[in-house]
C-alpha positions as CSV (number, residue, x, y, z in Angstrom):
1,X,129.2,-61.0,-50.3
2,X,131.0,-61.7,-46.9
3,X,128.9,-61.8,-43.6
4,X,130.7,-62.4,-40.7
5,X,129.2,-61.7,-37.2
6,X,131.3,-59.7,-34.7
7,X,129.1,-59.4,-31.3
8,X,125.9,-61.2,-30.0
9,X,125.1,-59.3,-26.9
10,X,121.5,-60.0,-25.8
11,X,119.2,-58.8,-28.0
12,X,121.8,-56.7,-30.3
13,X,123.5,-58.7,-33.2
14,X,126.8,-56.8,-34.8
15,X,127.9,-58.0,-38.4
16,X,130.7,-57.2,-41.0
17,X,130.0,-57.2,-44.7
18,X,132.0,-56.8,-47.2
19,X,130.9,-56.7,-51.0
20,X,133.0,-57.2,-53.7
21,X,134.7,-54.5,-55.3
22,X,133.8,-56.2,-59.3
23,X,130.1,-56.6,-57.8
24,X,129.6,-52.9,-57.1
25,X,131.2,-51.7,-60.2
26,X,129.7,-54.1,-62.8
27,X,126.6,-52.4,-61.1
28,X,128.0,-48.8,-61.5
29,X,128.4,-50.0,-65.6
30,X,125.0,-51.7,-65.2
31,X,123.7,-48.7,-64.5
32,X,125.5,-46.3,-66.6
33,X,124.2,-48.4,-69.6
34,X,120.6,-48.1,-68.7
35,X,121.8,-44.2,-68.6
36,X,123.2,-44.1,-71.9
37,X,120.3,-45.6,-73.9
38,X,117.7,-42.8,-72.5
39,X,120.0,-39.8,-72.2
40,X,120.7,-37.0,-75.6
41,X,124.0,-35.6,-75.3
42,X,125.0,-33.6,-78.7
43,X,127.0,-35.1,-81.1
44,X,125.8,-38.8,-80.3
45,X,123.2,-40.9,-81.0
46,X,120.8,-42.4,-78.2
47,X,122.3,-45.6,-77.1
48,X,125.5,-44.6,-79.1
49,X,127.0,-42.3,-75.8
50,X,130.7,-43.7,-74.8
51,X,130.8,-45.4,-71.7
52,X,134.2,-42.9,-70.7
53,X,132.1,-40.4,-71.4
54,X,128.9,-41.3,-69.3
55,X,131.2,-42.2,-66.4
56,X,132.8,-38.7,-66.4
57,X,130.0,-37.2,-66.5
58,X,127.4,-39.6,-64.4
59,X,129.6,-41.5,-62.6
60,X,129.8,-39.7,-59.4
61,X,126.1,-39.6,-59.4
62,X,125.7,-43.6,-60.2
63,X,128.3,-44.9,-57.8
64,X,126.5,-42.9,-55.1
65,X,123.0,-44.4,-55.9
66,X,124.8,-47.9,-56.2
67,X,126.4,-47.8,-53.2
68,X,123.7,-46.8,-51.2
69,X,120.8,-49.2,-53.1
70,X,123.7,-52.1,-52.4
71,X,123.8,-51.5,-48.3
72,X,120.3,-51.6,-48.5
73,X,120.3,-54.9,-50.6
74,X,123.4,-56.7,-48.6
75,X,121.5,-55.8,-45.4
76,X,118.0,-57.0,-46.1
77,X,119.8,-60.1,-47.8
78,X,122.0,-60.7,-44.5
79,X,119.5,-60.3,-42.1
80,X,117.6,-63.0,-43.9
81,X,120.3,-65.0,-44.2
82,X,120.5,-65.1,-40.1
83,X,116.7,-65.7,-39.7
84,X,116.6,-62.1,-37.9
85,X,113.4,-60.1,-36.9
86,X,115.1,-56.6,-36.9
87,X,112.8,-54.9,-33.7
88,X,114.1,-51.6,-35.8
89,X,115.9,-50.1,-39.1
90,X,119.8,-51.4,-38.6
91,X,122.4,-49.0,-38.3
92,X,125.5,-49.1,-40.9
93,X,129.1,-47.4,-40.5
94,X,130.8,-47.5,-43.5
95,X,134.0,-48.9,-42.9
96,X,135.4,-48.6,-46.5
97,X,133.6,-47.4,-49.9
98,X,136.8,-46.4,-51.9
99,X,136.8,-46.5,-55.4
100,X,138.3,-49.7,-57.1
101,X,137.9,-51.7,-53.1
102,X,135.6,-54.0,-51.7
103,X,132.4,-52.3,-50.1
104,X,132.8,-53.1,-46.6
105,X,130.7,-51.7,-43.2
106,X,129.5,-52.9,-40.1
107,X,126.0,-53.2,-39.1
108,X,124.4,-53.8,-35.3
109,X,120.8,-54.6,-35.8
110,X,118.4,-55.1,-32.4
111,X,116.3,-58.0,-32.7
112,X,112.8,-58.9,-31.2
113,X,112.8,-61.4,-28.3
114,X,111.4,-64.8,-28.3
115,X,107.8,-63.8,-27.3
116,X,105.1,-66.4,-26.0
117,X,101.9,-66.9,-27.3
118,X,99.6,-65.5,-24.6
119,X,97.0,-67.0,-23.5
120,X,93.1,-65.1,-23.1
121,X,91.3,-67.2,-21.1
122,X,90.8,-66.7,-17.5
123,X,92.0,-63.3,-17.5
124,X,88.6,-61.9,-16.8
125,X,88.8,-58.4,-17.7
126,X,85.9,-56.3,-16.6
127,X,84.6,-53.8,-19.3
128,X,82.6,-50.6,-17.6
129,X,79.2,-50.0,-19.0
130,X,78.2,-45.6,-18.7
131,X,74.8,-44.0,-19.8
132,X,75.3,-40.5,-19.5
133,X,72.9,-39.2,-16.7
134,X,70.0,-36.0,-17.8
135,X,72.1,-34.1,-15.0
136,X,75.6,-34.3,-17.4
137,X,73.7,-33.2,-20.4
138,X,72.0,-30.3,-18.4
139,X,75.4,-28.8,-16.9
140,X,76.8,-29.5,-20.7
141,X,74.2,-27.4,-21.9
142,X,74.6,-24.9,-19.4
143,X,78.9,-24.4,-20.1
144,X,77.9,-24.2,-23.5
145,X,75.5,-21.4,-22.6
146,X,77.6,-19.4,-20.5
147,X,80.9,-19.6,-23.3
148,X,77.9,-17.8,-25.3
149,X,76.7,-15.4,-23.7
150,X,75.9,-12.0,-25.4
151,X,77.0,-8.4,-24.4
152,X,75.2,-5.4,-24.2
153,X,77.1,-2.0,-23.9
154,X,76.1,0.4,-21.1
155,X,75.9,3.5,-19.4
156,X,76.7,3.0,-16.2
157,X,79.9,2.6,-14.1
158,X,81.6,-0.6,-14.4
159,X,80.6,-3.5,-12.0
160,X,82.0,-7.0,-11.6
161,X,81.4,-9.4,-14.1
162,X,81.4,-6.4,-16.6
163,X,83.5,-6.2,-19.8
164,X,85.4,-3.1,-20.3
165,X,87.3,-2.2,-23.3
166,X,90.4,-1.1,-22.8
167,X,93.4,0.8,-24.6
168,X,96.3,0.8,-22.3
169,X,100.2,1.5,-22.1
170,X,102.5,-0.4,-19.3
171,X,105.7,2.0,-17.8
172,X,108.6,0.4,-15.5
173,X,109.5,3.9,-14.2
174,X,109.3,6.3,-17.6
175,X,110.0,3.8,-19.7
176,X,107.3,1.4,-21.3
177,X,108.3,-2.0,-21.5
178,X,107.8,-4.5,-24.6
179,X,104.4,-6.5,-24.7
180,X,102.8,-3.4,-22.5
181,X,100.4,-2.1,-24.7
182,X,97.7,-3.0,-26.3
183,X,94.5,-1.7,-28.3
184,X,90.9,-2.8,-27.9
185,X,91.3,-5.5,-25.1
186,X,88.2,-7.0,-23.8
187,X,88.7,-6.9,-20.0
188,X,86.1,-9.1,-17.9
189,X,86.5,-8.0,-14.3
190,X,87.0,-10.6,-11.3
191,X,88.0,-13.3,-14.2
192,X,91.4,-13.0,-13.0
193,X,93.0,-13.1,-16.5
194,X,95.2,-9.8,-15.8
195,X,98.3,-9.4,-13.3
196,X,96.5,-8.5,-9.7
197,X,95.3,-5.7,-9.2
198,X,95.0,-4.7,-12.9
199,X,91.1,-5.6,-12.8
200,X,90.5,-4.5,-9.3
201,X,91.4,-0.8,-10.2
202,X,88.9,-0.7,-13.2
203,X,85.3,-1.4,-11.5
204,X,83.9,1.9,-11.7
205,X,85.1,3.3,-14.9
206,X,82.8,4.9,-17.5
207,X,83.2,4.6,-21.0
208,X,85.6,7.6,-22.0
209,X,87.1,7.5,-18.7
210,X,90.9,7.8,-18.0
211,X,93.0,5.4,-15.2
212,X,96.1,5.3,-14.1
213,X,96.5,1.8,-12.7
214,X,99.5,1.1,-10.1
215,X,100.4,-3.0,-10.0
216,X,103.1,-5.3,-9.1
217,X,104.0,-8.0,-11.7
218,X,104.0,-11.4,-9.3
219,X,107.3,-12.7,-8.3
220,X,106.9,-16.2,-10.1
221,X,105.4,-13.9,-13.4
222,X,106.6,-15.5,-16.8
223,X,108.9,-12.7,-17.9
224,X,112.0,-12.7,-15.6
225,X,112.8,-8.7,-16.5
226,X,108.9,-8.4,-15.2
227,X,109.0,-10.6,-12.5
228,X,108.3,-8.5,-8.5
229,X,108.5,-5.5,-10.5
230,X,106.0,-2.3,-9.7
231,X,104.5,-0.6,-13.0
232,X,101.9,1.8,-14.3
233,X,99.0,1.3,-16.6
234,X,97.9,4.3,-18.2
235,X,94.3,3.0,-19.3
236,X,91.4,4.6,-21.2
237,X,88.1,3.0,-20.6
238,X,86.4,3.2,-24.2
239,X,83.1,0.8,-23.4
240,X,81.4,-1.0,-20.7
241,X,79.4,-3.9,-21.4
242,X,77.3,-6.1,-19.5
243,X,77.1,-10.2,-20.4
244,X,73.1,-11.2,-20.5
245,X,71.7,-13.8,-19.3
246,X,72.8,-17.4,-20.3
247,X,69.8,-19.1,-23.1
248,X,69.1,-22.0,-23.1
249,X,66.7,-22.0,-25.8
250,X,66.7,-22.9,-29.8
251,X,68.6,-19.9,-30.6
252,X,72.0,-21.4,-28.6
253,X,71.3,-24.9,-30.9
254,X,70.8,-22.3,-33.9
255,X,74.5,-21.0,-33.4
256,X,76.2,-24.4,-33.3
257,X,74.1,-24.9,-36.7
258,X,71.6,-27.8,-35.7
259,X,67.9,-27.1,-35.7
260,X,66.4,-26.6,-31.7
261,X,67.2,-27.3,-28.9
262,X,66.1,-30.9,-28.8
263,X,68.5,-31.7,-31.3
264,X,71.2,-30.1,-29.7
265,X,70.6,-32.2,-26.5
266,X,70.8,-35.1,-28.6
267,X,73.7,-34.2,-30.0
268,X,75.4,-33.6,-26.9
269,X,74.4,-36.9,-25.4
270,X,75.7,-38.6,-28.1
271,X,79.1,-37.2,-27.8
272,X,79.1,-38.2,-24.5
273,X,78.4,-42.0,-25.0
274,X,81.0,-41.8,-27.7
275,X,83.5,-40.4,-24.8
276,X,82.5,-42.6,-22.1
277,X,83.0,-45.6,-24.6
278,X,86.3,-44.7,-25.3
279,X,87.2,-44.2,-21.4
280,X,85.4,-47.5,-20.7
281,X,87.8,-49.5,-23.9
282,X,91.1,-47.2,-22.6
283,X,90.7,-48.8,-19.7
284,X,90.2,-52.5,-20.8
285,X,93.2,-52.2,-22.7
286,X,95.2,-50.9,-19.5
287,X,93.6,-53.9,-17.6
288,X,94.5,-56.3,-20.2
289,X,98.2,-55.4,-20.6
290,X,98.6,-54.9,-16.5
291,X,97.6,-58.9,-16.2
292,X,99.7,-60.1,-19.8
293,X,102.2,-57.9,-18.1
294,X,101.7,-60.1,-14.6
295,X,101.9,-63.1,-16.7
296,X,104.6,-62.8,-19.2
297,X,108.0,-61.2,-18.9
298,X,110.7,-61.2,-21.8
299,X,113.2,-58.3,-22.7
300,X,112.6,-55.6,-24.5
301,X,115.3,-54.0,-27.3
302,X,116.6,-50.7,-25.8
303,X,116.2,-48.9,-29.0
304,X,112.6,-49.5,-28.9
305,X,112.1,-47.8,-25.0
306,X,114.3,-45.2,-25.6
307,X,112.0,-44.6,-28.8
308,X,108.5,-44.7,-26.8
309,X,110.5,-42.5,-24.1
310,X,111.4,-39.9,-26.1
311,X,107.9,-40.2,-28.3
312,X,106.4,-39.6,-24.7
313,X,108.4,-36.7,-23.7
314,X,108.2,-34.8,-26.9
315,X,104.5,-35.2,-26.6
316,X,104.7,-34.1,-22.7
317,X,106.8,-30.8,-23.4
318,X,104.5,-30.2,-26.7
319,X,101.6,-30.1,-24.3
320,X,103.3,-28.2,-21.7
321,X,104.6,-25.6,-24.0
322,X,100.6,-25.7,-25.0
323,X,100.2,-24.9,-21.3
324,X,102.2,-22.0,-20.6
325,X,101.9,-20.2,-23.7
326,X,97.7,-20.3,-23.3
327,X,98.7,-18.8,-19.5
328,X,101.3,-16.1,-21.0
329,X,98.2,-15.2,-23.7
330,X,95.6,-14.8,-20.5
331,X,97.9,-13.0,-18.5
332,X,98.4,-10.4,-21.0
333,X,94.6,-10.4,-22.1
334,X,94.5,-12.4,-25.1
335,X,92.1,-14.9,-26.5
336,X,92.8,-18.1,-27.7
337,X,89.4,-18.7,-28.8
338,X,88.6,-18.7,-32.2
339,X,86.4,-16.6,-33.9
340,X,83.1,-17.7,-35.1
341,X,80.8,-20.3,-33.5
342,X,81.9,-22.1,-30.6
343,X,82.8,-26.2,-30.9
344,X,80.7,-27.5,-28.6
345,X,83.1,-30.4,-28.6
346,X,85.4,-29.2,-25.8
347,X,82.9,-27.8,-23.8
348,X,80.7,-31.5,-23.7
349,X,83.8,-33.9,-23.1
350,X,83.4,-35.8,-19.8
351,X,85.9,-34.4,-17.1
352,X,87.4,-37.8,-16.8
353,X,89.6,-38.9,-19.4
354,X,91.3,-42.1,-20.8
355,X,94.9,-41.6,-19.0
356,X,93.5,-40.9,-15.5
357,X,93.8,-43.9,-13.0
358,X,97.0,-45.1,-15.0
359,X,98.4,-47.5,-12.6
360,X,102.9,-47.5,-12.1
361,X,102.4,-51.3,-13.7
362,X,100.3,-49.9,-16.6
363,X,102.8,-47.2,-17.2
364,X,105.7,-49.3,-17.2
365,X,103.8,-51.5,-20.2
366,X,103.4,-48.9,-21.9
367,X,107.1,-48.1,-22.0
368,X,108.2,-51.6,-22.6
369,X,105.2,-53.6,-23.5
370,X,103.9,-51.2,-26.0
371,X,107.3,-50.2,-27.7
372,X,107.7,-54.1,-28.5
373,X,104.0,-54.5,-30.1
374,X,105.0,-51.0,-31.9
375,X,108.1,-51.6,-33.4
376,X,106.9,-55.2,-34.2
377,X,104.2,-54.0,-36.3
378,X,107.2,-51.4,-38.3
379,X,109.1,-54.6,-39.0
380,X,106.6,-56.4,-40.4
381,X,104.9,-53.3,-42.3
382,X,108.0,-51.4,-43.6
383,X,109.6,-48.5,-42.2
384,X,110.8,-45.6,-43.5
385,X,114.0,-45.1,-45.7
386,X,117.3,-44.4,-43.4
387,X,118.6,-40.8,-42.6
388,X,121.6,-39.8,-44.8
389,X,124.6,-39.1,-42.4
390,X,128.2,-38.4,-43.3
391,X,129.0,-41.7,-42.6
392,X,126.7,-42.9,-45.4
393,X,127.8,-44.4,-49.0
394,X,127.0,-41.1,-50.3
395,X,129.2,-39.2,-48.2
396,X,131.7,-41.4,-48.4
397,X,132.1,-41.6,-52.0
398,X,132.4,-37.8,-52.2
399,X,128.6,-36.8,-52.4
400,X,127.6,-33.0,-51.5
401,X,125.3,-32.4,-49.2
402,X,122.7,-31.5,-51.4
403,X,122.9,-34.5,-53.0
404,X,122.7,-36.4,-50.1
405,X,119.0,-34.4,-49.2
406,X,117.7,-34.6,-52.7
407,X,118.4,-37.8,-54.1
408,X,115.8,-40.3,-54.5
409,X,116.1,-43.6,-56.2
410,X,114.9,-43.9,-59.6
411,X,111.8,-46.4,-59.2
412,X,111.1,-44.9,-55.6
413,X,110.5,-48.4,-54.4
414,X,111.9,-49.0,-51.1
415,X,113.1,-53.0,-49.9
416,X,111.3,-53.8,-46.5
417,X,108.1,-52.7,-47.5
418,X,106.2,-56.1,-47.7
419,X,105.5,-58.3,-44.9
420,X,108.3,-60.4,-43.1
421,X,110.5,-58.4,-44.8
422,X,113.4,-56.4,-43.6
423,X,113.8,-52.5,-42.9
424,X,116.2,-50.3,-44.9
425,X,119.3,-49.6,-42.6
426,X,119.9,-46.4,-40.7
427,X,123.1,-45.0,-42.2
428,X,125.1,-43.4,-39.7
429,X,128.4,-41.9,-38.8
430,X,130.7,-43.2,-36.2
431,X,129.6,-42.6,-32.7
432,X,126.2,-41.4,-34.4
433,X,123.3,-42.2,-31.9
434,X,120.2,-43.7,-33.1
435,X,117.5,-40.8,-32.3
436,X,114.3,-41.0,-33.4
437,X,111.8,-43.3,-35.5
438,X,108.1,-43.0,-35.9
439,X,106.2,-45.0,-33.7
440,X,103.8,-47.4,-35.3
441,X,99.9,-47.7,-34.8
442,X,98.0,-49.4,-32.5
């Protein structure tokens, strides 16, 4: 094997290797030997098969397993050769993987910086001590009661605060418009949950009543054909309910399954301390990386921000989808709440949580700082197998699709799994990006 290094650009190390054409196919023959002693092909004893006639038939199979076990094996091997620490999975383009020529490709492989060892003392990091006051536990008790209060059905018109059950049917002009009816919907008037108006129009009603409700969509509403529109609700009150009185008794303890009341208060409080625990150590750890951060300064490998970035983002737009389709399910009078007894969980959770306060300094660390200690802890602990791309030794040696998804290596051992060691490559195309990797854990 050939090594030869092309570019040394900061933190980014480029190499060219070139395997031997006899090395790769004395491991194709290797290989198809190992083939011939287990498979049963008619006509031949076990062990007895032709090596012609395990090649025709195997050998497009083999040399793709071969080629790709031997660009993760030349990798690993250079990289040790170099006294590298890969900061993540190197990226091949195969240059050449004809049949009967030397294996050659090129690698770029980022590496982790030269990092000092930090030193703890005299950083005195203040770590926040919270009991969780009578008062907290009374107003959690108190939300919990109110998400379970009870309804009663009644005779009387409908007031505010009221539940009416609704069927209804939405028209722009004579026509009704997708998503504008519904069946059954629980309507708690002055809660807002409807398009304006829509709630205002129904205190009154009797059950068995008929509406017709005139409403404007808001300009800003979700659904652009919607949006500043005027439309008409034909509605049919079918039962008014009243909520009763939040309890505060046993019988609220008794439906989140604990014993009494006492317990539940417990219960709660101890929640609590858990939560204010993990607020206080959140923000120890953002103090202790915004004065290491002060203190230290060394770069940081690209791939390994652009990985935290996008990490970051794609958990910002998952919770912002979250968002918008909870409004777009009140605004059209569904619940998102699950059937059954409530978790008291969400309901006892202190307002504050771990990311508030984050400081611009804390924010950067956790883009840079953070990345590094991640993708440190992948190089050392193994990292997933690389993505199959057309530039890979499969494609390139003729290997369908299919094959590429569905092939596994025999012993299902991967190299880079054990400490110190080096991560599998990330096979790639040329002018293939790098996109995504797991992060790893704290």
């Amino acid at each position: 094997m050939q090594v030869t290094e092309t570019s040394a650009e900061g933190l980014k190390r480029e190499f060219k290797i070139t395997v031997p054409a006899t090395e790769v196919e004395d491991q194709i023959s290797r290989r198809l030997g190992e083939i011939g002693q287990a498979v049963r092909i008619p006509g031949f004893r076990p062990g007895k098969v032709p090596l012609p006639l395990l090649r025709k038939r195997y050998g497009p199979a083999v040399r793709h397993e071969v080629l790709e076990s031997t660009v993760q094996g030349s990798s690993a091997e250079a990289m040790r050769e170099q006294n590298l620490r890969p900061a993540l999975p190197p990226r091949v383009e195969i240059v050449s993987a004809a049949e009967g020529a030397d294996l050659e490709y090129k690698m770029s492989v980022e590496v982790l910086p030269d990092m000092p060892e930090p030193d703890f003392g005299g950083l005195g990091i203040e770590r926040l001590v919270a009991e969780v006051p009578d008062e907290d536990v009374d107003r959690a008790l108190e939300r919990l009661a109110e998400s379970q209060r009870k309804t009663e059905p009644v005779e009387r018109p409908a007031e505010n605060g009221d539940i009416v059950v609704v069927d209804f049917v939405g028209k722009i002009g004579d026509v009704e418009f997708p998503g504008g009816k519904g069946e059954n919907v629980s309507t708690e008037l002055g809660a807002g949950r409807f398009i304006p108006g829509f709630e205002d129009q129904l205190i009154g009603a009797r059950a068995g009543e008929d509406r017709t409700l005139n409403v404007t969509f808001p300009a800003d509403y979700g659904a652009p054909d919607l949006a500043g529109k005027e439309a008409v609700f034909e509605v049919k009150a079918k039962e008014v309910r009243q909520r009763l009185p939040a309890a505060v008794d046993d019988s609220l303890a008794e439906a989140g399954g604990l014993e009494n009341l006492a317990e539940l208060r417990q219960e709660i409080r101890q929640r609590m301390q858990r939560d204010y625990d993990a607020v206080a150590r959140q923000r120890v750890k953002r103090a202790l990386l915004d004065k290491l951060a002060e203190r230290y300064d060394f770069p940081v490998p690209p791939g390994m921000i652009e990985m935290e970035f996008n990490t970051i983002w794609a958990q910002y737009e998952g919770e912002k989808e979250a968002r918008n389709q909870a409004a777009d399910n009140a605004a059209a009078g569904r619940s998102t709440a699950p059937e059954g007894p409530i978790d008291a969980a969400a309901l006892i959770a202190p307002e504050e949580t771990a990311l508030e306060g984050t400081s611009e300094r804390s924010r950067r660390c956790l883009r840079q700082r953070t990345g590094c200690r991640r993708g440190r802890g992948k190089a050392q602990g193994g990292v997933p197998p690389p993505r199959r791309t057309a530039g890979s030794p499969r494609a390139a040696a003729g290997g369908s699709r299919a094959q590429q998804q569905h092939h596994r290596d025999p012993g299902g051992a991967q190299p880079g799994a054990g400490p110190g060691s080096s991560p599998p490559p990330r096979l790639r195309a040329p002018g293939d990006r790098f996109l995504s990797q797991e992060p790893g854990g704290d």
